[in-house]
Backbone bond lengths (Angstrom), bond angles and torsions (degrees), N, CA, C in turn:
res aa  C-N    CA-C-N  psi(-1)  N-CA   C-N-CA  omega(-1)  CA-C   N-CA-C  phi
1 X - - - 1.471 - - 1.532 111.92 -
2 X 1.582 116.48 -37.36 1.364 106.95 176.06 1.745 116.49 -111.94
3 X 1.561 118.85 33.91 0.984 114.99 165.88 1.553 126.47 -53.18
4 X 1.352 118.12 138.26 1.185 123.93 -159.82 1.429 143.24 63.94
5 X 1.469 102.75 6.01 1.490 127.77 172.56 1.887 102.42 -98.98
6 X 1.645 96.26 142.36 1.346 97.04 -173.46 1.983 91.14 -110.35
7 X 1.512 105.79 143.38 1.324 114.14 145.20 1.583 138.65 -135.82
8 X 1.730 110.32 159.62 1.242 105.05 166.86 1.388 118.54 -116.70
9 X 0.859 120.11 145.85 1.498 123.51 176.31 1.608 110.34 -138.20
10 X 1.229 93.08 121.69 1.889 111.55 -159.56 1.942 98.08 -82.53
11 X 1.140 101.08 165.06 1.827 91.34 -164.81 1.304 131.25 67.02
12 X 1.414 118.32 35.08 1.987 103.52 -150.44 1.657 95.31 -136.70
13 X 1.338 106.18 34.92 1.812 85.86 162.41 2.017 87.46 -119.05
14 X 1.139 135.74 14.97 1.497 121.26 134.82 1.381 121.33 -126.43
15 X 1.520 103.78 -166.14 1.604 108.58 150.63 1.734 113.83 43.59
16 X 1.221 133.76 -170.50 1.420 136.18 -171.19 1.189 101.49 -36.27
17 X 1.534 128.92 -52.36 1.364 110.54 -152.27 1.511 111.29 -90.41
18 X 1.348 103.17 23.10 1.721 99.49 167.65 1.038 98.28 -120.78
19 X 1.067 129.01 -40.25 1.913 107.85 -179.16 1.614 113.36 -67.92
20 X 1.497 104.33 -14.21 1.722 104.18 179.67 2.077 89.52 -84.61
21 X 1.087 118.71 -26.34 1.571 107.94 -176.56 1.598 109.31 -95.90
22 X 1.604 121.97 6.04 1.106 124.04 135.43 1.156 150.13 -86.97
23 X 1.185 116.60 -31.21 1.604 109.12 140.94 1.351 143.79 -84.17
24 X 1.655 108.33 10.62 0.935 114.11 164.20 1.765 119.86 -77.11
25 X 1.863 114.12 -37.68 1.323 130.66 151.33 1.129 116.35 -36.95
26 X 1.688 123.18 -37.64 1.271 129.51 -159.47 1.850 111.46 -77.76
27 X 1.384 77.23 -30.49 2.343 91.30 168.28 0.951 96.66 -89.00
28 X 1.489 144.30 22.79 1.402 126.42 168.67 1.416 129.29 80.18
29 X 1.931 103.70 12.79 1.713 99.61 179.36 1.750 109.15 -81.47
30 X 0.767 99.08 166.67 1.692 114.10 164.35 1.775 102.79 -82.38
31 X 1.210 88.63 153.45 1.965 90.97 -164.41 1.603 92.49 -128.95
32 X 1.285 101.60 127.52 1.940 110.76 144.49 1.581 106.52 -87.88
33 X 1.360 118.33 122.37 1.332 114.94 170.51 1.736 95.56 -96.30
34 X 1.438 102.82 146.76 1.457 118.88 168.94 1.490 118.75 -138.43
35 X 1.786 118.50 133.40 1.349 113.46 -179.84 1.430 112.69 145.16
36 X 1.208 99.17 147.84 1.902 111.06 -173.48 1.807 97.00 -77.29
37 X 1.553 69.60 140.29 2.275 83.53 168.09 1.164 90.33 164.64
38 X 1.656 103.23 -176.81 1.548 124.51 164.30 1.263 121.60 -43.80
39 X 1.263 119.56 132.18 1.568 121.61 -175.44 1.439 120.85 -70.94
40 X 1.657 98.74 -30.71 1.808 113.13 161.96 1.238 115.25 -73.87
41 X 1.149 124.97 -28.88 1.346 134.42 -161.56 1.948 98.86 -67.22
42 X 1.759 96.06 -59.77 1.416 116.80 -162.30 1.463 100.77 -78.30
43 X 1.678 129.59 -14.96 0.895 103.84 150.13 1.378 148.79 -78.15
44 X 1.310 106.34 -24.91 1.577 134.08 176.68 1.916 105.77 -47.56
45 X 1.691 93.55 -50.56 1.502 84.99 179.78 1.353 115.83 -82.06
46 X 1.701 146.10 -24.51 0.754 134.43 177.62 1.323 99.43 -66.18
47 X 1.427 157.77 -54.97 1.008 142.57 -155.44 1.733 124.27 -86.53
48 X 1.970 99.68 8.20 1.180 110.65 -156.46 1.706 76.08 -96.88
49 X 1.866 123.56 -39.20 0.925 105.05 -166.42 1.390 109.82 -79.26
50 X 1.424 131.56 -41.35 1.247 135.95 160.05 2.099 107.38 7.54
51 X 1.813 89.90 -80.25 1.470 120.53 174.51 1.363 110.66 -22.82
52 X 1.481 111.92 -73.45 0.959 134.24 -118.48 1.646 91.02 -101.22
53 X 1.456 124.58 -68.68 1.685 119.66 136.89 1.139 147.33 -20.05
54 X 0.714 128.25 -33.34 1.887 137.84 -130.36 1.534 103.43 -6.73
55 X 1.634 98.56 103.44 1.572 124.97 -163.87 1.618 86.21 -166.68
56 X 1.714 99.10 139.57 1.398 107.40 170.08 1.437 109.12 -72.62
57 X 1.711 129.30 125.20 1.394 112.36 144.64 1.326 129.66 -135.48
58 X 1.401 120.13 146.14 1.126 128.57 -150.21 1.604 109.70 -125.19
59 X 1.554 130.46 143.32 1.147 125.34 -173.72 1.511 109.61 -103.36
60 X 1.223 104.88 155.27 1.730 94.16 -178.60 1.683 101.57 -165.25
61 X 1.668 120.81 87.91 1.047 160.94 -175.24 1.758 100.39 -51.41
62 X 1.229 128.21 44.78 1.370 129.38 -168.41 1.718 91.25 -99.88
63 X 1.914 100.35 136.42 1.245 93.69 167.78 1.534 134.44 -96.69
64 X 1.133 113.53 117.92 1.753 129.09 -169.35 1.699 102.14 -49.94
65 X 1.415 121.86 -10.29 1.334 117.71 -160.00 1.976 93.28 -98.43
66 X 1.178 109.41 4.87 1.967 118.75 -175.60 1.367 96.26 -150.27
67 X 1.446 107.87 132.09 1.211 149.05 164.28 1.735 123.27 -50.74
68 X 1.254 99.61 -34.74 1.321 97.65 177.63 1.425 116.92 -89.57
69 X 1.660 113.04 -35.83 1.305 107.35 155.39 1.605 142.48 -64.58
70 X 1.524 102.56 -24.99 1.366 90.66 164.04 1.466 124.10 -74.08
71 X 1.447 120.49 -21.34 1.439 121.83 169.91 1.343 111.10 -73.49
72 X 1.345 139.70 -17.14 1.640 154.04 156.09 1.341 87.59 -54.52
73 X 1.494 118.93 -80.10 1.448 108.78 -172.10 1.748 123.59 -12.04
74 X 1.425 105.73 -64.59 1.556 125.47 -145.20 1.801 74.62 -81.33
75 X 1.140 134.48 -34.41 1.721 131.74 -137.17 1.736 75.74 -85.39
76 X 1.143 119.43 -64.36 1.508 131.39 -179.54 1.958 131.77 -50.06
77 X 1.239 84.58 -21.89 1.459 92.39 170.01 1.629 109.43 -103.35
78 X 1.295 118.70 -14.70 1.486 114.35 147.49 1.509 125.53 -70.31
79 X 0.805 120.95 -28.48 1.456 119.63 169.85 1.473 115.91 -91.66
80 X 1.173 124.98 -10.70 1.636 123.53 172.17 1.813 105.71 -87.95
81 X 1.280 96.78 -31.17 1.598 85.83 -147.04 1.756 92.70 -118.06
82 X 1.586 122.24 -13.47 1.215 139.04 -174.91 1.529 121.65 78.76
83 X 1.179 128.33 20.92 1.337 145.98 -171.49 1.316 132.97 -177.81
84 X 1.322 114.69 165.81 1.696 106.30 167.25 1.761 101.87 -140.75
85 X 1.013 119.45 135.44 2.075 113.62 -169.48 1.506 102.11 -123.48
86 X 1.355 109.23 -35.20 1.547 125.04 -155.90 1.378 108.40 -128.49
87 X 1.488 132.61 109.46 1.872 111.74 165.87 1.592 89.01 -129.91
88 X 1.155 106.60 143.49 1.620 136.92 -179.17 1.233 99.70 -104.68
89 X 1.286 141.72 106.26 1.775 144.74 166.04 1.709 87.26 -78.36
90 X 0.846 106.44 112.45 1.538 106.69 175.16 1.995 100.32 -145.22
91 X 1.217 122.84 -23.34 1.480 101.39 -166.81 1.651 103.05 -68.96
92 X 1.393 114.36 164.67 1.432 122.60 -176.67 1.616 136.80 -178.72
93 X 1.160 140.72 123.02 1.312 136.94 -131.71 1.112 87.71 -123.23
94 X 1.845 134.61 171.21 1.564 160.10 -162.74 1.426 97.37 -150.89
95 X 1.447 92.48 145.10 1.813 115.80 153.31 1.502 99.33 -177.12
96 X 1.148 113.31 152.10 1.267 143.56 179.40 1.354 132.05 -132.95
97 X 1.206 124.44 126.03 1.379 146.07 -161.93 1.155 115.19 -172.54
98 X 1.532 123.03 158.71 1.493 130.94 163.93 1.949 97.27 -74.06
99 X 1.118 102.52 161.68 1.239 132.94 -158.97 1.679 89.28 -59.09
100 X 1.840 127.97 -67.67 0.789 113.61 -176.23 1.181 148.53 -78.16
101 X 1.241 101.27 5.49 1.789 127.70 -172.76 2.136 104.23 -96.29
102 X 1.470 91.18 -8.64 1.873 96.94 -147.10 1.672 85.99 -67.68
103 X 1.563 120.40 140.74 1.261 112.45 172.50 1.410 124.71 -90.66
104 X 1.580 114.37 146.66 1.696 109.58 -166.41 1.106 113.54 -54.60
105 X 1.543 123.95 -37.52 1.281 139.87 175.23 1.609 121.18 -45.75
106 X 1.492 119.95 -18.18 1.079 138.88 -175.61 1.705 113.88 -102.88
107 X 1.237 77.76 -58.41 1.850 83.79 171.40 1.556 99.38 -45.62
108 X 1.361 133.30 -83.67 0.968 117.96 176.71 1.311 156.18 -33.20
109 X 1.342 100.70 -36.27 1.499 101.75 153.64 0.959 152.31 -48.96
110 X 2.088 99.12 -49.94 1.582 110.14 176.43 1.727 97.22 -67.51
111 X 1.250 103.70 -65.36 2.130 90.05 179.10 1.282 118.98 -15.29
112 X 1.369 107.91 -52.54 1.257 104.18 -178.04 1.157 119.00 -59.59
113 X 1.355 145.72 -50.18 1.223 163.86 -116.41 1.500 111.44 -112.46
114 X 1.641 92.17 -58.18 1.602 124.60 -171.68 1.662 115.37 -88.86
115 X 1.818 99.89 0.66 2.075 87.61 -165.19 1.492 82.90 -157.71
116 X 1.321 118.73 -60.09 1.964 123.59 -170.52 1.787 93.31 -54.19
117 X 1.358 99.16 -57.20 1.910 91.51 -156.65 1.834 101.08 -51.67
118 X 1.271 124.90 -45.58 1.264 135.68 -156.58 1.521 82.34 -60.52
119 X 1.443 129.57 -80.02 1.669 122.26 177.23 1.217 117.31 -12.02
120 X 1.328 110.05 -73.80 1.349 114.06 -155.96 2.131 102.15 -78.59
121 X 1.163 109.92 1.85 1.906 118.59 163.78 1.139 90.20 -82.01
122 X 1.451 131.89 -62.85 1.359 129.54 -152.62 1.466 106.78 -64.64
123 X 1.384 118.32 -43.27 1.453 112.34 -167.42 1.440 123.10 -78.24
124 X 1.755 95.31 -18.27 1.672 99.07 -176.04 1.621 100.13 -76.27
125 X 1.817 116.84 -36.27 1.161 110.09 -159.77 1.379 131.40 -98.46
126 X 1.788 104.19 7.88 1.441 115.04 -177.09 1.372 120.36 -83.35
127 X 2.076 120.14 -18.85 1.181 111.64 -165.64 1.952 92.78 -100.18
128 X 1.578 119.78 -6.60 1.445 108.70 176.27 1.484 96.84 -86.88
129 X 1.730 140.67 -20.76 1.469 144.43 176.56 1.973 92.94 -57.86
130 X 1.319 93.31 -60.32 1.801 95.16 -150.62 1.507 108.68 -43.55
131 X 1.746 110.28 -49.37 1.393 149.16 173.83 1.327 87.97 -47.27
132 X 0.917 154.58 -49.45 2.195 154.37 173.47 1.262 107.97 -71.34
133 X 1.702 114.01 -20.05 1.317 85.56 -171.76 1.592 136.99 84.24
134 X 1.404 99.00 -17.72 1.761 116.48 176.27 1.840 91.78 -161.05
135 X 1.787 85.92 163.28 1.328 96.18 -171.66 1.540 103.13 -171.74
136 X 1.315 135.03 143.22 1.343 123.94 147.85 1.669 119.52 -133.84
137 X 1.125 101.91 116.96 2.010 109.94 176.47 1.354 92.70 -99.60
138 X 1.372 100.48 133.24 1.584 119.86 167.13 1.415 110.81 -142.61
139 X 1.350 120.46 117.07 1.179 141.90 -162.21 1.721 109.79 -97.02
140 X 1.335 132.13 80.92 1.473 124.83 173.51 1.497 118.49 -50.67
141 X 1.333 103.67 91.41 1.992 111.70 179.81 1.414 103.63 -87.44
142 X 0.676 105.97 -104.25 2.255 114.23 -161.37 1.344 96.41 152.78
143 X 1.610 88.75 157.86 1.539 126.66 162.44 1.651 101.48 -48.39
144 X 1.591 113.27 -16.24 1.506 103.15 -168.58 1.863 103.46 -103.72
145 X 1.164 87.23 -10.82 2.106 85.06 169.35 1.609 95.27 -85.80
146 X 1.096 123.69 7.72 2.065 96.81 164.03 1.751 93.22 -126.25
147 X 1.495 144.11 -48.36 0.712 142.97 170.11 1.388 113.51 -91.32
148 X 2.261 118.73 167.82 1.346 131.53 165.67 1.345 131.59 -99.34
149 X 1.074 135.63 127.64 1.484 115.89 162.80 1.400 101.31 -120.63
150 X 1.869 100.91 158.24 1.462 96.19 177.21 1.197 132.28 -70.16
151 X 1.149 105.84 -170.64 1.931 120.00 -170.93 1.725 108.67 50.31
152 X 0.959 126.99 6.90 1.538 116.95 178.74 1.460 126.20 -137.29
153 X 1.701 91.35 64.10 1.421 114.25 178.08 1.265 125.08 -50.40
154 X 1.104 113.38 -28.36 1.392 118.55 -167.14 1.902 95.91 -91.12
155 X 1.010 97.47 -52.35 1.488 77.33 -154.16 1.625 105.31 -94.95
156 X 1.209 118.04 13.65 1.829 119.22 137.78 1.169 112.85 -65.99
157 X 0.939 125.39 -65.30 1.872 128.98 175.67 1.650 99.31 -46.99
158 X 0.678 132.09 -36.75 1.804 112.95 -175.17 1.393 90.71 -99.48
159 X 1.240 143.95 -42.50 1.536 105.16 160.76 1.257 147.91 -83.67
160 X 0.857 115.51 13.85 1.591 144.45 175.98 1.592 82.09 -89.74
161 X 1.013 131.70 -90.06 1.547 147.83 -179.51 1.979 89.52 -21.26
162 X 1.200 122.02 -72.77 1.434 116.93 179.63 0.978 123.32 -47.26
163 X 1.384 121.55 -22.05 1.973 130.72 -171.56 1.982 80.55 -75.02
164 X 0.890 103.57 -68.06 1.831 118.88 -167.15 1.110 94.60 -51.39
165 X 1.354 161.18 -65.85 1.585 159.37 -166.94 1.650 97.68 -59.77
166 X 1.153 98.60 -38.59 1.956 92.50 -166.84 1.546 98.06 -71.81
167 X 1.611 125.64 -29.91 1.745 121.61 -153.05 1.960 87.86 -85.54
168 X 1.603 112.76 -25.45 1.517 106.66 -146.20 1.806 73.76 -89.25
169 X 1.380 127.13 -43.83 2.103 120.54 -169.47 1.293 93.86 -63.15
170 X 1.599 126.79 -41.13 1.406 112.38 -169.65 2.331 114.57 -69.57
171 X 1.205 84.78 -12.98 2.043 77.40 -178.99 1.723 84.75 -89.22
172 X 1.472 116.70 -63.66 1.606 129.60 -160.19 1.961 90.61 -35.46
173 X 1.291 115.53 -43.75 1.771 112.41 -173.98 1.224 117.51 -102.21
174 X 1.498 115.67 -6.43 1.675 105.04 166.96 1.216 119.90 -62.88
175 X 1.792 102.67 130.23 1.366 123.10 175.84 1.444 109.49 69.87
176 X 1.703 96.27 46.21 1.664 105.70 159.45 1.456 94.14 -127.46
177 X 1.421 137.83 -23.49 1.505 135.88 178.59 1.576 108.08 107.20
178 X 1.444 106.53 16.04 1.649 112.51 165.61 1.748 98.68 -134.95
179 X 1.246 96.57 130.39 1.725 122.75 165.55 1.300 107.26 -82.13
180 X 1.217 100.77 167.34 1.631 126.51 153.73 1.601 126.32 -152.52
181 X 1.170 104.77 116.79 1.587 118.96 -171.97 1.180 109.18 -110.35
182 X 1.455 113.86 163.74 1.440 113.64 162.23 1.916 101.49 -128.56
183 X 1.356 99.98 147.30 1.553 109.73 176.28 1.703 104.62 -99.36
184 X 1.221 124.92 148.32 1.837 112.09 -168.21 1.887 80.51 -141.65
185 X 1.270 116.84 75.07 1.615 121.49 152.94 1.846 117.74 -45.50
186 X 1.138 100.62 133.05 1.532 110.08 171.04 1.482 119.07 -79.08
187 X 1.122 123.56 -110.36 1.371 112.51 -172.94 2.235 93.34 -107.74
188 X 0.914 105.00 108.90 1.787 102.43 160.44 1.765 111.17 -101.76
189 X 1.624 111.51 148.26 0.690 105.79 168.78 1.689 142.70 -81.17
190 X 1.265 116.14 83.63 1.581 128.63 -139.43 1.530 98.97 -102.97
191 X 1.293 115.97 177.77 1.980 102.21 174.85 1.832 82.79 -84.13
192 X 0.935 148.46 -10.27 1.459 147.83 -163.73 2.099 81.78 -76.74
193 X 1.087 109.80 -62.56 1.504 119.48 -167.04 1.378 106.67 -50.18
194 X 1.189 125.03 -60.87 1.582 161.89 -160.93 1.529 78.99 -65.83
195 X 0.906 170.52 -19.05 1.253 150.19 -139.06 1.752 100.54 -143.97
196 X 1.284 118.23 -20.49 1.064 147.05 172.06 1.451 114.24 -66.59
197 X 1.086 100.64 -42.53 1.707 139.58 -161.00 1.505 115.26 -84.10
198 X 1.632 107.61 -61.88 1.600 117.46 164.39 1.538 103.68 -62.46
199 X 1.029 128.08 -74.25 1.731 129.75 179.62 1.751 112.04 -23.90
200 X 1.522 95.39 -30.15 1.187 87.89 179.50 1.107 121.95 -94.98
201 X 1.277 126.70 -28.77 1.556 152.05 156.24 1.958 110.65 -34.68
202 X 1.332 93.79 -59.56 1.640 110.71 -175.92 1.663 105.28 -61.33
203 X 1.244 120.10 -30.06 1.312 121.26 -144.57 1.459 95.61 -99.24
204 X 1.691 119.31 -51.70 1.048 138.37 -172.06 2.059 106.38 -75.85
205 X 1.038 113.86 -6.49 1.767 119.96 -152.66 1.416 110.78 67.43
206 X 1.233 145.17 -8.69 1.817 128.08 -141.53 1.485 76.63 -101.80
207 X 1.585 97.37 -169.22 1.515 156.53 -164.38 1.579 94.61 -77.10
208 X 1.620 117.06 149.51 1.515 113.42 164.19 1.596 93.75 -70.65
209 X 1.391 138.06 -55.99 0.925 119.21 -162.96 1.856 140.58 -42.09
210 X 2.050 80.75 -42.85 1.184 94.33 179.88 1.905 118.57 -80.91
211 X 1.581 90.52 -15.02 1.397 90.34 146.81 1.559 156.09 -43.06
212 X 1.666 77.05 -51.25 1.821 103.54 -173.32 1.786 95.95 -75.26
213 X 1.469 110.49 -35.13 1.697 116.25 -165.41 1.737 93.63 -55.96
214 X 1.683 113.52 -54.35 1.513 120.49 -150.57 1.716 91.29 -69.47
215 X 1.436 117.89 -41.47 1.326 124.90 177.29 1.820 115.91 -34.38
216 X 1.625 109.35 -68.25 1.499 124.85 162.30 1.099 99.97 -35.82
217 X 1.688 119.59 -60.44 1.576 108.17 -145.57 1.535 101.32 -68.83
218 X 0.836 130.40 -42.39 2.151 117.96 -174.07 1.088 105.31 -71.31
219 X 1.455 144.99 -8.03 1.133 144.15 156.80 1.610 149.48 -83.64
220 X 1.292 86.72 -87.31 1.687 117.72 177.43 1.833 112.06 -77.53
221 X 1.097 108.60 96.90 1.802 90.19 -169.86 1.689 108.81 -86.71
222 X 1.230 122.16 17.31 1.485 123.43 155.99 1.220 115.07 -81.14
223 X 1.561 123.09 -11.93 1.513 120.21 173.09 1.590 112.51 66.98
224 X 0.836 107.45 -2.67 1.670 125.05 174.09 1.589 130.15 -100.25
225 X 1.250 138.39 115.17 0.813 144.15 179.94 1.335 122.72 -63.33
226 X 1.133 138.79 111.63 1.448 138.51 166.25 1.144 134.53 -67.69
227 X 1.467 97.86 117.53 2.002 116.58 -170.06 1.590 126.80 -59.64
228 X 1.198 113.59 138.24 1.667 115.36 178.06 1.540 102.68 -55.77
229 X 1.598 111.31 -20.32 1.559 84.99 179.81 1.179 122.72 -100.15
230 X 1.471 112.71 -15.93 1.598 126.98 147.38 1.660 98.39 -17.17
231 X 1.184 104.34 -101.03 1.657 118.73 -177.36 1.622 96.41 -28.19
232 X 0.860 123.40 -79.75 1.617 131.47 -171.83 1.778 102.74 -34.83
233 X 0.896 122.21 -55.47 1.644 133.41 151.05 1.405 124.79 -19.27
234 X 1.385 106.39 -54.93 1.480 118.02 -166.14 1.642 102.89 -101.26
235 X 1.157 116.14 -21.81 1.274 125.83 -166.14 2.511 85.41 -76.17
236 X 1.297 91.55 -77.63 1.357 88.67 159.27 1.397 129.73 -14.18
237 X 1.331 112.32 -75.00 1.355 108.36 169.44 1.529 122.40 -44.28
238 X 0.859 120.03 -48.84 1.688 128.00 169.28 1.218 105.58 -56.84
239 X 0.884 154.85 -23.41 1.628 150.74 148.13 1.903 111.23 -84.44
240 X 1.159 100.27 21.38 1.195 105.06 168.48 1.507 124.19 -85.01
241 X 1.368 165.96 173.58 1.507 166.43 128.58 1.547 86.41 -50.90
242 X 1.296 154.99 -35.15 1.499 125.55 163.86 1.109 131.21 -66.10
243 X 1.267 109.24 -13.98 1.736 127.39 -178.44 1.764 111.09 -94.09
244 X 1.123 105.53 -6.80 1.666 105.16 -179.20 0.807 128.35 -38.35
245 X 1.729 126.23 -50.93 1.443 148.86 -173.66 1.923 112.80 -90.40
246 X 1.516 106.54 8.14 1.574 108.64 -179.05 1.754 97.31 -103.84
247 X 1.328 89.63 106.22 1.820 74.32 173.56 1.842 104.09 -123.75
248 X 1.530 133.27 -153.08 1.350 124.45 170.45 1.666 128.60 27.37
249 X 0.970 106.42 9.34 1.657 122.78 175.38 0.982 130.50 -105.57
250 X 1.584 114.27 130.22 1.280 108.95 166.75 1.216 135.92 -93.77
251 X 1.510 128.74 143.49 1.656 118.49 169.45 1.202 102.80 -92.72
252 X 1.093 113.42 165.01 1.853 133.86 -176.14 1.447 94.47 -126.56
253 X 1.472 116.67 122.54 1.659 120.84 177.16 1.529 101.10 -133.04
254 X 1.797 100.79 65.95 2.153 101.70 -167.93 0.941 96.67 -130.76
255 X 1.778 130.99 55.78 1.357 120.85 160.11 1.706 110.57 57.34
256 X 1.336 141.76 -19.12 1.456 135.06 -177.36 1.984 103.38 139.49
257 X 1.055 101.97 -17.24 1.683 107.12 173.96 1.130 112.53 -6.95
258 X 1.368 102.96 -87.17 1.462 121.61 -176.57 1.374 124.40 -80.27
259 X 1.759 103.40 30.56 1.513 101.31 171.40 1.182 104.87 -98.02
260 X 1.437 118.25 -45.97 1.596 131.23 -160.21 1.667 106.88 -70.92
C-alpha cells in the first residue's frame, strides 16, 4: 500500500516507534529510523528491516531535544531518499513530580522533545508534502493529551499542546492531500512503562506483574496493554485512501481510558 512512499518516524530504534516503523516497512515504505541506542544494536535493525522488506532504510541520529536538527532531519531525508510522504512525531521523554518540586530543567526538556521537535517536523515537512500533493503527519499523543494525571506536568502539557498543533496542521492542510492526526495510546508496554512498573513494584513490595495488573487497574479497564503494532496498525490506516477525509483528529487506542 505504501510502496514508493518514504517515511520518518522520530523515536524508532525502540518501543512504539519501531513497531509503528515496522509495519510501516511492512506496506512497503522506505523508513528514516531515528533515536539514541547502541550503534550495533541500531544497526542490526536497520539492516534487519532493509532484509527483511526490501525497502530502503536509513538511520539518521538527529537530536529531537534542538530544533534545528530536527528540521536538518526532514531537509536530509529529502535529499537522501528524494522525498518525505509520511513523518510519525513519535520520540518522547518522562519525569514525574508534584507540580512544585518538578524541575525547570525537566519541564524543558520534555517540551522540547514531546511538543517543540513535532513543530519544527511539521514545519520543515508540510511545504515538501503540499509540493506532492499528499502527505501524512501523525503525531503519537497519549491518553494524557485528552485527559490528567498527577505528578506529570510536563508531559500533559506537551501533549495536550500536541492534540492542539495536530487540530490547528489539520485546517492550515485541508484540501492540499496531506492530513494531520494525532494517535493518544493508553498504557503500552514501553521501557518508559517498565520503569513505571518496577517503581511500583519496589515501593509497594509486590511482583512486576502484580505491578503492571494495579498499573491497568486505575486506568485502562481492558486490563490489557496496548501493542506497538496496534499503533503501527492505526498509524497505517491513516495513510490509508480510507483515511483521506480524517484530518485534525484524534484517535484514542487506551483500552476504554478515555471513556470513563
Amino acid at each position: 500500500m505504501l510502496k514508493g512512499k518514504v517515511a520518518i518516524v522520530t523515536g524508532s530504534t525502540s518501543g512504539i516507534g519501531l513497531g509503528i516503523a515496522k509495519v510501516l516497512t511492512g506496506q512497503g515504505a522506505d523508513i528514516v529510523l531515528n533515536g539514541f541506542g547502541d550503534a550495533g544494536e541500531i544497526e542490526a535493525i536497520r539492516s534487519g528491516i532493509e532484509r527483511e522488506h526490501g525497502v530502503r532504510a536509513v538511520y539518521d541520529g538527529a537530536d529531537m531535544s534542538k530544533g534545528d536538527a530536527v528540521r536538518g532531519l526532514v531537509a536530509a531525508t529529502v535529499e537522501r531518499l528524494g522525498r518525505v510522504d509520511i513523518l510519525v512525531n513519535n520520540a518522547g521523554i518522562q519525569f514525574t513530580a508534584p507540580v512544585e518540586e518538578f524541575p525547570a530543567e525537566k519541564w524543558d526538556a520534555i517540551l522540547a522533545i514531546n511538543l517543540s521537535a513535532a513543530f519544527h517536523g511539521i514545519a520543515a515537512a508540510v511545504p515538501v508534502m503540499k509540493k506532492q500533493g499528499w502527505g501524512r503527519i501523525v503525531n503519537i499523543a497519549s491518553a494524557h493529551g485528552l485527559v490528567a494525571s498527577a505528578h506529570k506536568a510536563a508531559y500533559v502539557a506537551a501533549k495536550h499542546g500536541l492534540v492542539g498543533l495536530t487540530k490547528v496542521v489539520g485546517l492550515e492542510t485541508a484540501g492540499t492531500g496531506v492530513t494531520c492526526n494525532a494517535v493518544c495510546p493508553g498504557w503500552v508496554r514501553t521501557p518508559l512503562v517498565e520503569k513505571q512498573i518496577s517503581d511500583i513494584a519496589a515501593k509497594k513490595g509486590i511482583s512486576q506483574e502484580e505491578a503492571a495488573r494495579e498499573l491497568l487497574g486505575e486506568k485502562q479497564p481492558s486490563m490489557t496493554f496496548v501493542s506497538p503494532e496496534q499503533l503501527g496498525g492505526t498509524v497505517a490506516f491513516l495513510c490509508s485512501p480510507a483515511a483521506d477525509q480524517i484530518t485534525g483528529t484524534s484517535i484514542s487506542v487506551d483500552g476504554g481510558w478515555t471513556a470513563q
